[in-house]
C-alpha positions as CSV (number, residue, x, y, z in Angstrom):
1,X,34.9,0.8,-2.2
2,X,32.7,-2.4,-0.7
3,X,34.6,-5.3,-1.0
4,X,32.2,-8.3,-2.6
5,X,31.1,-10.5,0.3
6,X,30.4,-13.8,0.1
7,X,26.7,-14.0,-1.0
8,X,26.1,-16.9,-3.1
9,X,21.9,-16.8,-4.1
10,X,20.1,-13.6,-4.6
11,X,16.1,-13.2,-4.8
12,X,15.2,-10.7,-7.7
13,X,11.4,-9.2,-8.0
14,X,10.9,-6.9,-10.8
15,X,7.6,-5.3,-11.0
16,X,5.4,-2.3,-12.9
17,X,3.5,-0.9,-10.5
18,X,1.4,1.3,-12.7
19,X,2.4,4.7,-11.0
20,X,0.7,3.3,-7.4
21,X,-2.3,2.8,-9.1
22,X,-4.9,-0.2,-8.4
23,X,-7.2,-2.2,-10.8
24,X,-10.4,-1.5,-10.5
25,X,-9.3,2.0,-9.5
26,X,-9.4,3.0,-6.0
27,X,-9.5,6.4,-5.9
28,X,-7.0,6.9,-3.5
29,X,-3.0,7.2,-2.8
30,X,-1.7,3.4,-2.2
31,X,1.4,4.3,-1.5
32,X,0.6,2.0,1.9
33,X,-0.4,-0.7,0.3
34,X,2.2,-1.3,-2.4
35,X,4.3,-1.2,0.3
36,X,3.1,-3.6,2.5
37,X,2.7,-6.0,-0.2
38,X,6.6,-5.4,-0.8
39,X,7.3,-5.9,2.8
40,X,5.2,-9.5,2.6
41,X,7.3,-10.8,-0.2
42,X,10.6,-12.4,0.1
43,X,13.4,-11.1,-2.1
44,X,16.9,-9.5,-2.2
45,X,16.5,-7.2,-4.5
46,X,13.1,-5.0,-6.5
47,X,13.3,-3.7,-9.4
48,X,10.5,-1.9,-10.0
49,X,9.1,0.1,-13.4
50,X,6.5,3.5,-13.2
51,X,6.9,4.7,-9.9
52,X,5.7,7.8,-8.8
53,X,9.1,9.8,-8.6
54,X,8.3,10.4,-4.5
55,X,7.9,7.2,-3.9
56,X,11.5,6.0,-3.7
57,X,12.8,7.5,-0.5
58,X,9.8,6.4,1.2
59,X,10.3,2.8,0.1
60,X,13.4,2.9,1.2
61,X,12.8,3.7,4.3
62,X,9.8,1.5,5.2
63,X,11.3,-0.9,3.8
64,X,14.7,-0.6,5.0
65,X,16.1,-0.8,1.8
66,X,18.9,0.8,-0.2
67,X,17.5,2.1,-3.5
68,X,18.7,4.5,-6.2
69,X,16.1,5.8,-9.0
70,X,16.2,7.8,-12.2
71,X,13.3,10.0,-13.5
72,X,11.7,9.1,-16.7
73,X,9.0,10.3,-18.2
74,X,6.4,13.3,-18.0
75,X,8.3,14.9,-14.8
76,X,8.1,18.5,-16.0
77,X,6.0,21.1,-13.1
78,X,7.1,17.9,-10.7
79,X,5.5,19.4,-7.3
80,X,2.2,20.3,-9.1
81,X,1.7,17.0,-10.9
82,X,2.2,14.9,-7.2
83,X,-0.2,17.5,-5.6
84,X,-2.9,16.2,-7.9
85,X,-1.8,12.3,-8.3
86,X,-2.2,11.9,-4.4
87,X,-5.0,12.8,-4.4
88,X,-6.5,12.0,-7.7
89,X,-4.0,9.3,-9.3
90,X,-6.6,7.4,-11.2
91,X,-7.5,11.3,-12.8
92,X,-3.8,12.1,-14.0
93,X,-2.9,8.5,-14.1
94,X,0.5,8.0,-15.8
95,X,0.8,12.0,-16.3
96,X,1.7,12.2,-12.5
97,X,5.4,11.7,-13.7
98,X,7.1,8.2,-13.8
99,X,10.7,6.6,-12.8
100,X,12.6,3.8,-12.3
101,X,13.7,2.4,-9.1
102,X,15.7,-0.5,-7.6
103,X,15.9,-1.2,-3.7
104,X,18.3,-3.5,-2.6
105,X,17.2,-5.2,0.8
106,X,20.2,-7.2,2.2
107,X,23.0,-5.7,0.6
108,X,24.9,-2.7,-0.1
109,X,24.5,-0.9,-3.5
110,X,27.9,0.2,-4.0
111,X,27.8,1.9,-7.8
112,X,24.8,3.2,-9.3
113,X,24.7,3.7,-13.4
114,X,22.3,5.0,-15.8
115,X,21.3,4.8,-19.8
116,X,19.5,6.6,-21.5
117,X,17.6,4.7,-23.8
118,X,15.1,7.0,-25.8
119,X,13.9,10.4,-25.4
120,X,11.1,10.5,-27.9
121,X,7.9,9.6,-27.6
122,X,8.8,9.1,-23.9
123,X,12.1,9.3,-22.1
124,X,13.4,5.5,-21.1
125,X,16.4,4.7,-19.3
126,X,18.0,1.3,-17.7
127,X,19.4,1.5,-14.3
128,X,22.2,-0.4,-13.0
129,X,23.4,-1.5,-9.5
130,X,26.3,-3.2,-8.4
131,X,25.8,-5.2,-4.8
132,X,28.6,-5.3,-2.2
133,X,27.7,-9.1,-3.5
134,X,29.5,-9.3,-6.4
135,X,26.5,-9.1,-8.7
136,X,24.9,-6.9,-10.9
137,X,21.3,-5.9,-10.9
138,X,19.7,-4.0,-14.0
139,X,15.9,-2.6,-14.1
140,X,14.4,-1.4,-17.7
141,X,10.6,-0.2,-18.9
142,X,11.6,-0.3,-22.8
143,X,9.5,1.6,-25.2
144,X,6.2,1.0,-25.7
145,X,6.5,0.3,-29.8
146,X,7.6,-3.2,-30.6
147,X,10.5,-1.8,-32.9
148,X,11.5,0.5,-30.2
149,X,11.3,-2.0,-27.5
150,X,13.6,-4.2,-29.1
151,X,16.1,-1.6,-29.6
152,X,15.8,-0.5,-25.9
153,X,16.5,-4.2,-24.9
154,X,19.2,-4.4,-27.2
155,X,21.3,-1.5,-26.1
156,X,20.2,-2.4,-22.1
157,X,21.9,-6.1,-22.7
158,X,24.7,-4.8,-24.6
159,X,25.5,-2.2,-22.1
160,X,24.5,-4.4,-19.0
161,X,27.2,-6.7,-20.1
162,X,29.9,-4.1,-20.0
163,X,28.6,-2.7,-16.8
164,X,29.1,-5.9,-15.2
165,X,32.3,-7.0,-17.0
166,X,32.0,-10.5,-16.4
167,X,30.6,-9.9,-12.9
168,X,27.3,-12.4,-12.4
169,X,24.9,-10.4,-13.6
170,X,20.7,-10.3,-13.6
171,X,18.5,-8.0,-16.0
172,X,14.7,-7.2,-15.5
173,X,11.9,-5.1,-16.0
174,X,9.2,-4.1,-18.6
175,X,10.6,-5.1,-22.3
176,X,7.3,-4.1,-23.7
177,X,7.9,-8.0,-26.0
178,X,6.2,-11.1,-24.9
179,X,9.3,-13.3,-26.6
180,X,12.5,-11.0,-26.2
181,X,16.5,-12.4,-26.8
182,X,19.5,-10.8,-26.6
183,X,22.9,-11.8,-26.8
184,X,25.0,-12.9,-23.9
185,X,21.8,-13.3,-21.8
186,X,19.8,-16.2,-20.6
187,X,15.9,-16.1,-19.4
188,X,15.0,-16.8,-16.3
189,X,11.5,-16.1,-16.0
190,X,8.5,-14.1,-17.6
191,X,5.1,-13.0,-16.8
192,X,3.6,-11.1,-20.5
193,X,6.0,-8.4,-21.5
194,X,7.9,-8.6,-17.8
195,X,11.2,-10.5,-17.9
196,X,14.0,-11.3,-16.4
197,X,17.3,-12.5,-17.9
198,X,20.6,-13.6,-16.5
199,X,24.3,-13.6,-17.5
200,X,26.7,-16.4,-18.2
201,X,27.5,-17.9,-15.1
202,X,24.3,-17.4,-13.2
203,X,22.3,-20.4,-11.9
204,X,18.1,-20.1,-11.5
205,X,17.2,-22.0,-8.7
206,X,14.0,-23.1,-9.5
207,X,11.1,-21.9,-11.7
208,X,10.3,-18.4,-11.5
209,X,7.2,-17.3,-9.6
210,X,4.5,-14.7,-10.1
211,X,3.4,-13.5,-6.7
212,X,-0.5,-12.6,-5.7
213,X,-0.2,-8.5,-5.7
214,X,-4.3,-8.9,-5.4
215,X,-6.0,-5.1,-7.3
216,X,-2.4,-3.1,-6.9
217,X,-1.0,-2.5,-10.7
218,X,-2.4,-4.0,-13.8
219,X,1.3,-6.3,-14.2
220,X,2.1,-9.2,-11.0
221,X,5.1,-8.8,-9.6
222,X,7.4,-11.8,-11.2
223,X,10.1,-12.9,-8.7
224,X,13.4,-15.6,-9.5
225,X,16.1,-17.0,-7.3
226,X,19.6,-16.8,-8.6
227,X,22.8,-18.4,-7.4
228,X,26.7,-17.6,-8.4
229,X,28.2,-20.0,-10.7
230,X,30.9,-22.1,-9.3
């Protein structure tokens, strides 16, 4: 086990990046391009919401990034649905499969956990991360139904604040609500339905900022600076 290090401020970036697709549509894989406009930015860690299921590992890699991901919706016949996205992802859109993913730049992830948050009319789940920090990090894309989306965000903050067990702690992602709250969690920063929250004990250092991702994804990436209680 990674013993916590001393890392007092982290940079989170949560962002729905509309399975790699552009707006207008380009036509084209942009697999490239998301990533250099990840590479431009600075932050810690990305939590990032409809990725095309390959896309991780590369990320990762050109990115020199830890991540961990979990597959969520419409990932049946896997192989034949990237074939066509790649080349045609503005034709199969969000049908080219989905998932979550979180990359952690700077640090370690030592313990990766998931949640399964619906299965029907689409399968959501939360992902969690703990840091070699000390902190948590949690990613969610909550159902698309306002009644549903609240229930998705309630059983992520519930369950994010066991994960973490008093840990400092930071929750993002899609909520699907423009004006979500949850118990135990403070916001830190919001862009339409994308959020992020902390946990008792977590400072925001500074406004939060929504970053210039130019045609890539129909959401901006949102970005906020945390720092540990003392």
């Amino acid at each position: 086990m990674y013993v916590p290090t001393n890392m007092m401020r982290l940079r989170v970036l949560t962002w729905n990046v509309m399975h790699g697709r552009a707006q207008p549509s380009a036509g084209r894989d942009l697999r490239r391009e998301f990533t250099a406009a990840l590479n431009g930015w600075e932050w810690d860690v990305a939590l990032l919401q409809e990725v095309p299921p390959w896309w991780p590992s590369r990320l990762g890699a050109e990115l020199e990034a830890e991540y961990r991901f979990v597959l969520t919706s419409r990932n049946g016949l896997l192989s034949a649905r990237r074939a066509i996205a790649t080349r045609w992802p503005d034709l199969i859109r969000s049908n080219g499969g989905g998932a979550n993913a979180i990359l952690a730049r700077h640090d370690r992830i030592v313990t990766h956990r998931t949640l399964r948050l619906a299965r029907f009319p689409e399968r959501r789940w939360a992902q969690g991360a703990w840091l070699a920090c000390g902190f948590w990090v949690v990613n969610v894309h909550a159902s698309g139904d306002e009644l549903r989306a609240q229930h998705d965000g309630e059983l992520t903050a519930s369950t994010s604040l066991q994960w973490a067990a008093g840990a400092p702690l930071v929750v993002g992602g899609d909520f699907n609500l423009r004006e979500p709250t949850f118990n135990g969690l403070h916001h830190a920063g919001e862009r339409d339905v994308d959020h992020l929250f902390v946990g008792d004990g977590v400072q925001i250092a500074g406004p939060a900022e929504v970053l210039d991702r130019g045609a890539l994804s129909d959401h901006p990436p949102l970005v906020v600076t945390v720092e540990r209680g003392s």
